[in-house]
C-alpha positions as CSV (number, residue, x, y, z in Angstrom):
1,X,-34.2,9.0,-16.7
2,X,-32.4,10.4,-13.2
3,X,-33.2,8.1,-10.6
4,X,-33.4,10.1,-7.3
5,X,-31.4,9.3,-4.5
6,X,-32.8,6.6,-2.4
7,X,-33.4,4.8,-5.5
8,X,-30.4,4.9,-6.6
9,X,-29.1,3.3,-3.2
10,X,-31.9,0.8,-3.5
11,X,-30.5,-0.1,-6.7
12,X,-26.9,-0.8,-5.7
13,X,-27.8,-3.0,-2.6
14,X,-29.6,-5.2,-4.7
15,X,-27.0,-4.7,-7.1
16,X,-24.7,-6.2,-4.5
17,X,-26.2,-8.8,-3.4
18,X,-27.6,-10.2,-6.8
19,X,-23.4,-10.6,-8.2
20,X,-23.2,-12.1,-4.4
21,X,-25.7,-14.9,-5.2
22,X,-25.2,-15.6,-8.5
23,X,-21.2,-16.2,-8.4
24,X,-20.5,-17.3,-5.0
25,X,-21.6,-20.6,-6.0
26,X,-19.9,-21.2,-8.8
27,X,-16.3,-20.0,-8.0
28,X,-16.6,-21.7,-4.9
29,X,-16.9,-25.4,-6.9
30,X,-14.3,-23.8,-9.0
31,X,-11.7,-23.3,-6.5
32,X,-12.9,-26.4,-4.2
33,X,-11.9,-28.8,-7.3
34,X,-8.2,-27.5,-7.3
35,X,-5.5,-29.3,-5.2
36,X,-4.2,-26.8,-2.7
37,X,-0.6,-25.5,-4.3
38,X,2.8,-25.9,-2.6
39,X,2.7,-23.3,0.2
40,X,5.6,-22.5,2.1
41,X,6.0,-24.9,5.1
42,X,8.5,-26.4,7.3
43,X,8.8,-29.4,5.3
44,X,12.2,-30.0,4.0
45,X,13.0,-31.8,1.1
46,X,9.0,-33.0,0.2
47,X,8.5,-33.8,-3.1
48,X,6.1,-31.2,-4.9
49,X,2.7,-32.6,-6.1
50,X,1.0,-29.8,-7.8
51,X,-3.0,-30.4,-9.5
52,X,-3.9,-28.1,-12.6
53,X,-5.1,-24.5,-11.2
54,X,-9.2,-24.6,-11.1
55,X,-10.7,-23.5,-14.6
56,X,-12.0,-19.9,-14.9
57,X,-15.4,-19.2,-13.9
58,X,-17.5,-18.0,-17.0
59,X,-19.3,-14.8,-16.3
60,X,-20.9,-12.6,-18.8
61,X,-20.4,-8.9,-18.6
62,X,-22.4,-6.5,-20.6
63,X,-19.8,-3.3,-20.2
64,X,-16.7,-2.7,-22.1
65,X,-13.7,-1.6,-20.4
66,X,-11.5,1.4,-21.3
67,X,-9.1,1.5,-23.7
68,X,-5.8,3.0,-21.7
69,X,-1.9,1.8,-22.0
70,X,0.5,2.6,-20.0
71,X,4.1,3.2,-21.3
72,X,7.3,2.5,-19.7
73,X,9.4,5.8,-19.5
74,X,12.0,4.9,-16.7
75,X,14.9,5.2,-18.9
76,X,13.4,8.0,-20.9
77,X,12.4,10.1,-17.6
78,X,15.8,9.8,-16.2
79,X,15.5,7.4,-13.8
80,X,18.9,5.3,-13.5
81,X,18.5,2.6,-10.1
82,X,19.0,-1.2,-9.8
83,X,18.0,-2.2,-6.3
84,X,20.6,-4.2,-5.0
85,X,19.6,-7.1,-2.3
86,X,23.0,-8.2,-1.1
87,X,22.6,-11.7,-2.5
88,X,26.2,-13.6,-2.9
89,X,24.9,-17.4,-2.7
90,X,23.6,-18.6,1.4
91,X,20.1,-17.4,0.5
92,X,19.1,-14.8,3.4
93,X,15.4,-13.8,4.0
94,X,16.1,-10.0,3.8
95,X,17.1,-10.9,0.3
96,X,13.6,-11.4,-1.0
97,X,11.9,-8.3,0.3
98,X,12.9,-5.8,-2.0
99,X,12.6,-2.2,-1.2
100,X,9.9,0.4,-1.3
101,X,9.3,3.8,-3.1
102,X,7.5,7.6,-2.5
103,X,6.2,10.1,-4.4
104,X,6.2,13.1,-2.1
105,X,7.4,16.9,-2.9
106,X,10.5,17.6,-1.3
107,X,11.2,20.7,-2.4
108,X,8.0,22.9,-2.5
109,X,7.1,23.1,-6.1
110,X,4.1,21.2,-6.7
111,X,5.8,18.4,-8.6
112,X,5.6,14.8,-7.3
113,X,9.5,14.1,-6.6
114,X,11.1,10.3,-6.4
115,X,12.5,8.5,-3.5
116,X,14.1,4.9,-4.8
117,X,15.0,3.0,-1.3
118,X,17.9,0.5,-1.5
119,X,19.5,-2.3,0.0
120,X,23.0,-3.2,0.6
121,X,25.9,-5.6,0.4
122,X,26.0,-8.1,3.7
123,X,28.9,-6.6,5.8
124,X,31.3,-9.5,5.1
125,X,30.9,-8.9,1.5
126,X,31.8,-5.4,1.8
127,X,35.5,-3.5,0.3
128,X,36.9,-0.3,0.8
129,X,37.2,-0.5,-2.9
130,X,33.2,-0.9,-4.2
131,X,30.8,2.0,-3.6
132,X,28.0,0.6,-1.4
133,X,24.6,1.1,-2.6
134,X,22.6,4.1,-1.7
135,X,18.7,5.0,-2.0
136,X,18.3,7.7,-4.7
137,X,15.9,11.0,-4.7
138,X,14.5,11.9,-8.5
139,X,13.5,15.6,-9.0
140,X,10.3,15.9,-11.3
141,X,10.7,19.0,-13.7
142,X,6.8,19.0,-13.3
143,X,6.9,17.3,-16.7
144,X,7.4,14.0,-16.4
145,X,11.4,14.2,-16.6
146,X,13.6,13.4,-13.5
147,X,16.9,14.3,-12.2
148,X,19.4,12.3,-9.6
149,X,19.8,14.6,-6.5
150,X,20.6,12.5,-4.1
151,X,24.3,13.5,-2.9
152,X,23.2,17.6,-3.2
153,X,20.2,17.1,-0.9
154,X,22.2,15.0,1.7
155,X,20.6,11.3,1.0
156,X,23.5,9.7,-0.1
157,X,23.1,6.9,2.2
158,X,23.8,3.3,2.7
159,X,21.6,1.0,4.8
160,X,19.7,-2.3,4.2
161,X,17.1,0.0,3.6
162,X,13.2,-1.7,3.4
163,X,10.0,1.0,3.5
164,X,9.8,4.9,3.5
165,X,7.7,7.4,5.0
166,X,6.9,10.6,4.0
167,X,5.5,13.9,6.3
168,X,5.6,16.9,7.6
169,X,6.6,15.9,11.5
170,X,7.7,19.2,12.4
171,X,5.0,21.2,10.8
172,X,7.6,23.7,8.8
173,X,6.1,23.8,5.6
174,X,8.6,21.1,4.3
175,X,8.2,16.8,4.0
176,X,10.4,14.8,6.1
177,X,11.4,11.6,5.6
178,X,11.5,7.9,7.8
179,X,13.9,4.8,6.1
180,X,12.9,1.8,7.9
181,X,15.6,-1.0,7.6
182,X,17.3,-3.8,8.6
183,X,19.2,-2.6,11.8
184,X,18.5,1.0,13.1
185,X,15.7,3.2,11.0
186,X,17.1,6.7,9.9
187,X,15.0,9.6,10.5
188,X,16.0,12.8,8.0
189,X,14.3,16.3,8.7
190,X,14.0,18.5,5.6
191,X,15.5,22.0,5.5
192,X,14.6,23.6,2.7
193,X,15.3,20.3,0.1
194,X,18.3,19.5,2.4
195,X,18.0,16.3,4.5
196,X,19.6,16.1,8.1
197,X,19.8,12.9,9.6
198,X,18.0,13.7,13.2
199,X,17.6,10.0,14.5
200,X,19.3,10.2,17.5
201,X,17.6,13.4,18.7
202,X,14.3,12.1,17.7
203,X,14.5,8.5,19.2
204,X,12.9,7.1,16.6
205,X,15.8,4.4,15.9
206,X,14.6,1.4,17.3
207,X,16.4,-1.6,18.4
208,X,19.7,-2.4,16.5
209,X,18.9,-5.9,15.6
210,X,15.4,-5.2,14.6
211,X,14.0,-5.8,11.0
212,X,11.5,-2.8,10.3
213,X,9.0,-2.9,7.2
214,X,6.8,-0.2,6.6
215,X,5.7,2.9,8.3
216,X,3.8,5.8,8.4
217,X,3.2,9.4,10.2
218,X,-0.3,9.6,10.9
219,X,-2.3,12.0,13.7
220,X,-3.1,9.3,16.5
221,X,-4.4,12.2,19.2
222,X,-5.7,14.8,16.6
223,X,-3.5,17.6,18.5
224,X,-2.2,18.7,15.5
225,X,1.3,17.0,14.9
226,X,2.4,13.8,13.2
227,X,3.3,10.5,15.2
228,X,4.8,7.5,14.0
229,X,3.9,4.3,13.7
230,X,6.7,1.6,12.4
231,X,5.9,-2.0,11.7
232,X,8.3,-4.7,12.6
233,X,8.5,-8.3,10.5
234,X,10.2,-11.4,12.1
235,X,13.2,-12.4,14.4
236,X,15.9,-12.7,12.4
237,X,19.5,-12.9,11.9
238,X,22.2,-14.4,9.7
239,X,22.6,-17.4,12.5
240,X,18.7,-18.0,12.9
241,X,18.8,-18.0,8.9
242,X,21.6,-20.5,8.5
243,X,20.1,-22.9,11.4
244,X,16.8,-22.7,9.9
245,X,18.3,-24.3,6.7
246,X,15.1,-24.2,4.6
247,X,15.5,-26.6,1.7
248,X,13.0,-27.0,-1.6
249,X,13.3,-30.1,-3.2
250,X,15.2,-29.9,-6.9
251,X,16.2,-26.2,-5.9
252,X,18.4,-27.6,-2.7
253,X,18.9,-24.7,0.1
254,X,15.8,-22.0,-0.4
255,X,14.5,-19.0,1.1
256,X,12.6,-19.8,4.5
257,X,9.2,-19.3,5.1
258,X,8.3,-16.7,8.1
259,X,6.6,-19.1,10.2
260,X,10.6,-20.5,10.8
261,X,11.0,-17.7,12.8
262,X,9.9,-16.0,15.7
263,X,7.4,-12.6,15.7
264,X,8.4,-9.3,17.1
265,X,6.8,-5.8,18.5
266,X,5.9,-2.8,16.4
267,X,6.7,0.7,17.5
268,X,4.4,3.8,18.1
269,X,6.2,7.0,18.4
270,X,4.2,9.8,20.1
271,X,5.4,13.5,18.6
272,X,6.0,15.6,21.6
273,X,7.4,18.4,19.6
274,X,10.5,20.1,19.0
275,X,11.7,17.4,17.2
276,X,11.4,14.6,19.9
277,X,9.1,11.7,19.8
278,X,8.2,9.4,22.8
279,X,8.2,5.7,22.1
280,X,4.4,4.7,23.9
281,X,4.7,1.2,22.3
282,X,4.3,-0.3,25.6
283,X,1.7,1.5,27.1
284,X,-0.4,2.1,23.5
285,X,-1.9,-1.4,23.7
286,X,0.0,-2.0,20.6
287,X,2.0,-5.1,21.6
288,X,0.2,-8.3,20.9
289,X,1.5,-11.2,22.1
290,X,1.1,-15.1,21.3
291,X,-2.0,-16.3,23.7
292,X,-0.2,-19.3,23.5
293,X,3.4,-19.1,23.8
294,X,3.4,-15.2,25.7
295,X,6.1,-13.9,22.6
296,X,6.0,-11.4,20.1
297,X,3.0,-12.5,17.6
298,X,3.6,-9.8,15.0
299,X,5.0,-10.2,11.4
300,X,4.0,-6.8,10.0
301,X,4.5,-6.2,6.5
302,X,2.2,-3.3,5.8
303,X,0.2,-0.9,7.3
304,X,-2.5,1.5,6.8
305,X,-4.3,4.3,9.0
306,X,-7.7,4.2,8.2
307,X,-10.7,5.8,10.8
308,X,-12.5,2.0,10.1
309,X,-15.7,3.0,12.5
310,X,-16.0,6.4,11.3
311,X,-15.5,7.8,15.1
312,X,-13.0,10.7,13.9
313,X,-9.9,8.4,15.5
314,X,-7.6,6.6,13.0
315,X,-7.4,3.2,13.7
316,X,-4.4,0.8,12.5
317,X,-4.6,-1.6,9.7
318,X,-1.3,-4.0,10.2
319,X,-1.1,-6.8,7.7
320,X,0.8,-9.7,9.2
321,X,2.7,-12.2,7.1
322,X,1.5,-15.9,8.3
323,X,0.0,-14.7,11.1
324,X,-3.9,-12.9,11.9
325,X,-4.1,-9.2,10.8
326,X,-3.7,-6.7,13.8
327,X,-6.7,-3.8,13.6
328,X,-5.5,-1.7,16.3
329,X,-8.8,0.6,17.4
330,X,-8.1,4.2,18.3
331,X,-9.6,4.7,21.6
332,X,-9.2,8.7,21.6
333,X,-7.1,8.7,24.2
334,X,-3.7,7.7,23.4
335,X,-4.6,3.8,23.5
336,X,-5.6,0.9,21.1
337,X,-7.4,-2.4,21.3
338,X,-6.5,-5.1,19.1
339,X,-9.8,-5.8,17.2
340,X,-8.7,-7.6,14.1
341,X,-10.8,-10.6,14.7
342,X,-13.9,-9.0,16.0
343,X,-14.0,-6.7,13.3
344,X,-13.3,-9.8,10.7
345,X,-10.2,-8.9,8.8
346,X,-7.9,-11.2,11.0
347,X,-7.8,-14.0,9.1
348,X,-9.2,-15.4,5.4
349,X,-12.7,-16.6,4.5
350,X,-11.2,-19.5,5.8
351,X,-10.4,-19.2,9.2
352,X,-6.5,-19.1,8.7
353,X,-4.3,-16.5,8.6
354,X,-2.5,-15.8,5.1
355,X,1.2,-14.5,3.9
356,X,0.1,-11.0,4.3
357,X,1.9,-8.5,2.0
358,X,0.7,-5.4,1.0
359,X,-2.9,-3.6,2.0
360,X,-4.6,-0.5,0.8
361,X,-8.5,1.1,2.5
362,X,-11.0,2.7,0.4
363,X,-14.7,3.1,-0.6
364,X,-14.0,1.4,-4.3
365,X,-18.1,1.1,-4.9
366,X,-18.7,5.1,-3.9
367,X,-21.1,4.3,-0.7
368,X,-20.1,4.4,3.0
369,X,-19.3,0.6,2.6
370,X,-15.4,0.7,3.4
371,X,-13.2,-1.8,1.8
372,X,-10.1,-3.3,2.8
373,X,-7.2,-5.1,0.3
374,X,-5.0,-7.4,1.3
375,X,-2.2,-9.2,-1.1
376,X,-1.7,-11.9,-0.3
377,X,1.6,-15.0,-0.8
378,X,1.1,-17.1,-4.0
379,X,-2.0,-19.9,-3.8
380,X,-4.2,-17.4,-1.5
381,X,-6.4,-15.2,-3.5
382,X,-6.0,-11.5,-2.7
383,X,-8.8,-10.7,0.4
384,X,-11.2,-8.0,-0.4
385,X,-12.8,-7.1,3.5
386,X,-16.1,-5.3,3.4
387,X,-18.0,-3.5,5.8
388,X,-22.1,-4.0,5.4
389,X,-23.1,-0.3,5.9
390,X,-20.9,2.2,7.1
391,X,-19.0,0.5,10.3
392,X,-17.6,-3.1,10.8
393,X,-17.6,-5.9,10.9
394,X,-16.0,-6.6,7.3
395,X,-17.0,-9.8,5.5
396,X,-14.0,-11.1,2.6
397,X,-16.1,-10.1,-0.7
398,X,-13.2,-11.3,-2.8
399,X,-14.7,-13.9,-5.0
400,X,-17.8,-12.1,-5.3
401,X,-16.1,-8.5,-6.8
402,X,-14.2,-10.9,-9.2
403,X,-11.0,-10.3,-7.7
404,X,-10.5,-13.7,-5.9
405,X,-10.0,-16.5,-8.3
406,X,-8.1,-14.0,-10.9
407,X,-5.6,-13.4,-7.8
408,X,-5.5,-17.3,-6.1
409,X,-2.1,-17.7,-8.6
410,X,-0.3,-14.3,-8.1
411,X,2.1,-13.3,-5.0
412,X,1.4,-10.3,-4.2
413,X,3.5,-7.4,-2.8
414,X,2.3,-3.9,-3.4
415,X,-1.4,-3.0,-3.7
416,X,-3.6,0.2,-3.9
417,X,-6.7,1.2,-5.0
418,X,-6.9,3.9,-7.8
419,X,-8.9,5.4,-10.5
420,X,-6.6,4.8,-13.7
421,X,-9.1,6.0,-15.8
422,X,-11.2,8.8,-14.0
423,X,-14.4,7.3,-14.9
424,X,-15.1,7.6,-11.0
425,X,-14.6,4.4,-9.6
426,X,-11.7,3.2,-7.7
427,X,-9.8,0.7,-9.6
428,X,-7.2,-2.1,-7.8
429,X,-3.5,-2.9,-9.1
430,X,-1.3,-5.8,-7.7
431,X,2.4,-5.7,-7.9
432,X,3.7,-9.2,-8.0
433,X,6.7,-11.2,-8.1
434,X,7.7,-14.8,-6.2
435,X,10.7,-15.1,-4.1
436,X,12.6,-18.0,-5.3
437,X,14.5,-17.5,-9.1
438,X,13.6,-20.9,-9.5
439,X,10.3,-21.8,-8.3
440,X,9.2,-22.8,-11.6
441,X,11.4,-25.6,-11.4
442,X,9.5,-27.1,-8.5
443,X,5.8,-25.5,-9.1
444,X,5.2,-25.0,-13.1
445,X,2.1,-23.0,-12.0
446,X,4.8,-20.2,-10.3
447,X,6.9,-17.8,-11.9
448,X,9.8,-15.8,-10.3
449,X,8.8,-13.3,-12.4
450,X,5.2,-12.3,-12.5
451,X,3.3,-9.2,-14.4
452,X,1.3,-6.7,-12.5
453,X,-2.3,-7.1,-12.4
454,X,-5.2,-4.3,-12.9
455,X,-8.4,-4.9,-11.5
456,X,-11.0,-2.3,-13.2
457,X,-13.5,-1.3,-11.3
458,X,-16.9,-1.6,-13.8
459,X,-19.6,-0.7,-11.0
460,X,-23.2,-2.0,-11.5
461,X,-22.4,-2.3,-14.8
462,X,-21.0,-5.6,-14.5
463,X,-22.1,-9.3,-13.1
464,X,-18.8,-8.6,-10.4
465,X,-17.3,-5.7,-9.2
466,X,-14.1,-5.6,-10.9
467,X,-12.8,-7.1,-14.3
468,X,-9.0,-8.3,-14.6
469,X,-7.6,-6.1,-17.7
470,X,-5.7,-8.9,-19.7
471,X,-1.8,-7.6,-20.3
472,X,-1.8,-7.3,-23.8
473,X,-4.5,-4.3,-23.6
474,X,-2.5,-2.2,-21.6
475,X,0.6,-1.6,-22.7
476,X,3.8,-1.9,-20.7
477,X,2.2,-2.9,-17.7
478,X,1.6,-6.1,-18.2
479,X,5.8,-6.7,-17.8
480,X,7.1,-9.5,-15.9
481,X,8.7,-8.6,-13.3
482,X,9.9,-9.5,-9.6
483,X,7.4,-6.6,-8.1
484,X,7.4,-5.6,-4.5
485,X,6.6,-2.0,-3.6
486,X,4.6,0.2,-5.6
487,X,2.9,3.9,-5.4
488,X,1.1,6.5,-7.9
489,X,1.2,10.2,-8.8
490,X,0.6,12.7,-11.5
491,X,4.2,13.2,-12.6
492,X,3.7,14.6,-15.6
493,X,0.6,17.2,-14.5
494,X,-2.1,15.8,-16.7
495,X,-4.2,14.7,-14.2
496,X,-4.1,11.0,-14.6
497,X,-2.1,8.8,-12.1
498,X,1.3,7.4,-13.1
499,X,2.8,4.4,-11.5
500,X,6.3,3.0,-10.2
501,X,6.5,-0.5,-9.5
502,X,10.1,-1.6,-7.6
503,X,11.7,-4.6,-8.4
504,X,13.7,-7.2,-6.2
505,X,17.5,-6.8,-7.2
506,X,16.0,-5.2,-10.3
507,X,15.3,-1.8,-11.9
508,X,12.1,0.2,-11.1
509,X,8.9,0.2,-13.3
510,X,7.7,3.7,-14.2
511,X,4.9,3.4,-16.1
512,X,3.1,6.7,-17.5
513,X,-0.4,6.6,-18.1
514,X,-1.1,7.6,-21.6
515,X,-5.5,7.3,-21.0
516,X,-7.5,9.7,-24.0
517,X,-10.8,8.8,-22.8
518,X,-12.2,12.3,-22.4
519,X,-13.2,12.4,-18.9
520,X,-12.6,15.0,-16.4
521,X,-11.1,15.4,-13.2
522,X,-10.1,17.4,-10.1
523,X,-7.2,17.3,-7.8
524,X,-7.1,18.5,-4.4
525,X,-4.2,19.3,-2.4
526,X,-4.9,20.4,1.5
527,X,-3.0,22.5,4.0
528,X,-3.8,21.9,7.8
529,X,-3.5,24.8,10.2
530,X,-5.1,23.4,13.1
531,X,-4.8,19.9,12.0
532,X,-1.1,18.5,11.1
533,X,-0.2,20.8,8.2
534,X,-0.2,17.6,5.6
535,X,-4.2,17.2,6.5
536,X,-3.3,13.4,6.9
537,X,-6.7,11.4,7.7
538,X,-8.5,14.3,6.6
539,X,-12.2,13.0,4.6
540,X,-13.0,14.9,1.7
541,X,-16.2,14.1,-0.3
542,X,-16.8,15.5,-4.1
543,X,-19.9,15.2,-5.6
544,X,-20.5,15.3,-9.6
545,X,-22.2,13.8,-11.8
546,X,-24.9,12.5,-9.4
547,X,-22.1,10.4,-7.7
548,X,-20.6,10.9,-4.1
549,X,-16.9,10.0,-3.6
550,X,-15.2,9.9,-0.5
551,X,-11.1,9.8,-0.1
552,X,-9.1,9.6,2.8
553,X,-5.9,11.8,2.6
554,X,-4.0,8.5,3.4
555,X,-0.2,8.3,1.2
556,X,0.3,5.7,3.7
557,X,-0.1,2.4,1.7
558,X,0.6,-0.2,-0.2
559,X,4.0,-2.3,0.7
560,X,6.9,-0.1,2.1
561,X,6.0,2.8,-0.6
562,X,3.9,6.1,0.1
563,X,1.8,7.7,-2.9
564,X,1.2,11.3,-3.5
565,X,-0.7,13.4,-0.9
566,X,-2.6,14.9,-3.5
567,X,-6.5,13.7,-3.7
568,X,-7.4,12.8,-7.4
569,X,-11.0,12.2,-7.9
570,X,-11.9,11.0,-11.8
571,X,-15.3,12.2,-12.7
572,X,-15.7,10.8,-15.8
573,X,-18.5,12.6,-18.4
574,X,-19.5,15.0,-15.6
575,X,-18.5,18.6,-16.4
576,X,-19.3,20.5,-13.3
577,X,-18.2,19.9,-9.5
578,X,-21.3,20.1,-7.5
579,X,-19.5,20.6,-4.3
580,X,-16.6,19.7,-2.0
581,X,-16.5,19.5,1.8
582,X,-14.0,18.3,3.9
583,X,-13.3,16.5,7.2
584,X,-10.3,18.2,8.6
585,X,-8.9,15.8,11.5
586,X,-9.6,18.2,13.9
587,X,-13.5,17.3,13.6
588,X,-13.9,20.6,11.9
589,X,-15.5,20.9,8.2
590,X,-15.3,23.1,5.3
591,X,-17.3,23.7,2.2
592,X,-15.6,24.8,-1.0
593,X,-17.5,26.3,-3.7
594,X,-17.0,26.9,-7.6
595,X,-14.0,24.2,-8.0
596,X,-13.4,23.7,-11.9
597,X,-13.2,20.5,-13.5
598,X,-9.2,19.9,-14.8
599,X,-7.8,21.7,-12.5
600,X,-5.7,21.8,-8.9
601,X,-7.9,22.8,-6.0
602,X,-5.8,24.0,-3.2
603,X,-7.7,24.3,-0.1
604,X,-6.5,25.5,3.5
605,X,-7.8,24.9,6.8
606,X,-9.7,28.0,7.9
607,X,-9.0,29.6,11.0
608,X,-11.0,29.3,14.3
609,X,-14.1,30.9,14.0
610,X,-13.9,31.1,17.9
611,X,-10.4,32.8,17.9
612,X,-9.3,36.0,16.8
């Protein structure tokens, strides 16, 4: 029986609010009756005093989920990289972070192409004798199958590289490319799948001692050309590092926590064109500083461009590692306002500010209810913010969508949201991985090592939002390994979404998705002419199968990485597209008619109606 449209909604609020009530409760108890784990502190040398993890909450769900397995083909595609962190023994922060990873098409051909970022040796460890490490680009045959291209395309590069950005700053048809890092970032404009470095010209550097993280280009004034925003982690040197001596009872000298050191600035680059961009940090409202102590507060670690209050201004989502979120709120005219605690996605259900890693936007339950993801360090359950209607505030719906208590163990790095098996609903996947090899020695509940998670998203069919897939039904993803950035695309051109996974002084996780399920799909790439040419922040809504979704053209996400830019909406049983309009970022919309299920749409901005 087709339930018409207001009952439908009808349906899903109460939907909502009955898994609300009827779980909250219990995980709740469940949670309150663990001890809380060893967190990182300043404590040094404590003895470790660990209680049993709380036991799972028994729900009953009346949905199966999909069979799909996911098969590692790194080796087989061609992909040949071992991130290198520089370790040799004194146990430096920067060693932990791992690196980050884009799919993006450099050269032109519709194929989603590789970039692997590195690190590198410390510079007392280094020899005229041993290569140094360099990040590495992977060409995609449009098949699945990659090749190294890295010294022909001018990116053979050493840096203590961190995060990448992907877009098209110069609006030449071509994807440029941002490496943040420790030390100076590097800037490399694209000329026809050749990569200048144009740092210096651009002034998009930033300070030489400065520790950047991730990044994005994203249209802040909607005039048509791609700023930059780049977020900056903690104080730190070797010196700092050393005086800091963090020690971990059992393991001896360890990796410090971030709360040993002191926060920094991020930077906002305004594109002035013609290359050059204008650092507005200062004057954007971007700088937050301690109320208490007047320095730096920021520890950003992610960050995601997301239009939260649905004004047609992209606001900025930073996550902040041990410190209160940052939700910078467009103001339309060149300016933000820190909001982060008025629009509730500062700090934890809790009241405290959590280890902050990756974060992702989206609207997972295909209403204008936007949600938020945050990862979270291990002992703090992944945060799930959602907005009650379509503007904020957010409330942490975690426990609720049955992502919290599954997540309270895990340290998480990268995140997204995704549908993995195009049934239509957003699904959520955790990279995770701890920071210390030998945590297990000191917390038997922690593992350096940790497998990915996959949260499926089961709708109303379920008593919570989402249902942790177990590892042993998926395949290869369930690997253990020491995650830290990861991002999706369709590298093999079957529609589904593939995944990479980095590792911490390990090799990359490319994981194909191998789904049969029989369900349709459409993939949407956009071409701005009077917005920026890469249609970032653009809206586009699809509508099948009696179901609305809404995606933000947003590669911008997870932790230091950047997914595809094309738009890949699942639509399950549905064999017809009713329609597709988008949301250009110029406030203008378009409606497309007669897009085919299976297939690429490719849609460009129309002209002014008001010019000739």
């Amino acid at each position: 029986m087709k339930r018409d449209k207001s009952t439908a909604a009808t349906d899903e609020v109460i939907g909502h609010a009955f898994r609300r009530s009827l779980i909250t409760a219990a995980v709740i108890a469940a949670l309150a009756a663990a001890a809380w784990l060893v967190s990182r502190s300043l404590q040094q040398e404590e003895p470790v005093v660990e209680a049993p993890p709380a036991a799972p909450v028994s729900v009953v769900h009346d949905i199966r989920p999909p069979d799909v397995r996911f098969t590692d083909v790194t080796r087989m595609a061609g992909i040949e990289f071992r991130h290198v962190t520089g370790a040799y023994g004194e146990k430096l922060l920067p060693e932990t972070m791992g690196s980050g990873a884009a799919f993006f098409d450099y050269d032109g051909d519709s194929d989603q192409d590789l970039l692997l970022i590195n690190g590198d040796f410390w510079p007392e460890r280094t020899d005229a004798a041993t290569p140094r490490p360099t990040m590495k680009l992977y060409q995609n045959d449009g098949r699945g199958m990659f090749s190294d291209v890295t010294e022909s395309t001018g990116l053979a590069v050493a840096l203590c590289g961190m995060g990448v950005a992907a877009g098209d700053y110069d609006n030449d048809g071509d994807s440029d490319i941002l490496v943040t890092a420790y030390g100076p970032n590097r800037l490399f404009r694209n000329d026809g799948g050749r990569f200048t470095d144009v740092t210096a010209a651009a002034g998009v550097a930033g300070e030489d001692e400065a520790w950047s993280t991730s990044a994005g280009f994203f249209d802040m004034d909607n005039d048509g050309d791609l700023d930059l925003f780049v977020g900056n982690y903690v104080q730190w040197s070797r010196q700092i590092d050393l005086d800091v001596n963090f020690q971990l009872t059992g393991i001896g000298r360890a990796y410090g926590p971030p709360n040993a050191y002191r926060g920094t600035w991020n930077y906002l680059y305004r594109n002035d064109g013609g290359g050059r961009f204008t650092d507005v940090s200062a004057d954007s409202g971007i700088r937050v500083d301690n109320p208490a102590t007047g320095a730096p507060m920021g520890k950003a670690l992610a960050v995601v461009p997301v239009d939260v209050d649905r004004d047609g201004w992209l606001d900025l989502l930073v996550a902040n590692d041990t410190v209160q979120n940052f939700l910078f709120h467009n103001r339309g005219n060149g300016t933000f306002e820190e909001r982060g605690s008025e629009f509730g996605v500062a700090f934890d259900r809790d009241g405290k500010a959590t280890g902050a890693m990756g974060a992702d936007a989206a609207h997972f339950r295909n209403d204008p209810e936007l949600g938020v993801a945050i990862g979270n360090f291990a002992n703090e359950m992944t945060s799930l913010y959602v907005t009650q209607g379509a503007a904020p505030p957010l409330t942490d719906e975690a426990i609720v969508e049955g992502i919290g208590p599954a997540s309270r163990l895990a340290l998480t790095f990268g995140l997204f949201f995704f549908d993995y098996d195009l049934d239509g609903r957003l699904d959520l996947l955790q990279a995770n991985g701890h920071l210390e090899g030998d945590i297990n020695r000191v917390q038997s509940s922690q593992h350096y090592r940790q497998p990915p998670q996959l949260f499926w998203n089961c709708g109303d069919g379920c008593r919570t939002g989402f249902l942790a897939q177990p590892a042993d039904v998926t395949g290869d993803f369930g690997t253990p390994l020491v995650g830290r950035g990861a991002a999706y695309a369709d590298i093999d051109g079957d529609g589904d979404l593939d995944i990479v996974i980095t590792q911490n002084g390990g090799a990359p996780l490319l994981l194909r998705n191998d789904q049969a399920l029989g369900h349709h799909w459409l993939r949407i790439r956009l071409t701005g002419t009077r917005a920026n040419r890469d249609a970032i922040g653009a809206r586009v809504e699809v509508r099948a199968g009696g179901i609305t979704q809404v995606r933000q053209l947003m590669p911008i996400r997870s932790y230091l990485s950047q997914v595809e830019s094309v738009l890949t909406f699942g639509l399950g049983s549905a064999d017809r597209v009713d329609s597709v309009e988008v949301h250009w970022p110029d406030g203008s919309r378009q409606s497309v008619a007669g897009a085919k299920v299976d297939t690429l749409l490719e849609i460009t901005q129309q002209p002014d109606p008001g010019k000739g």
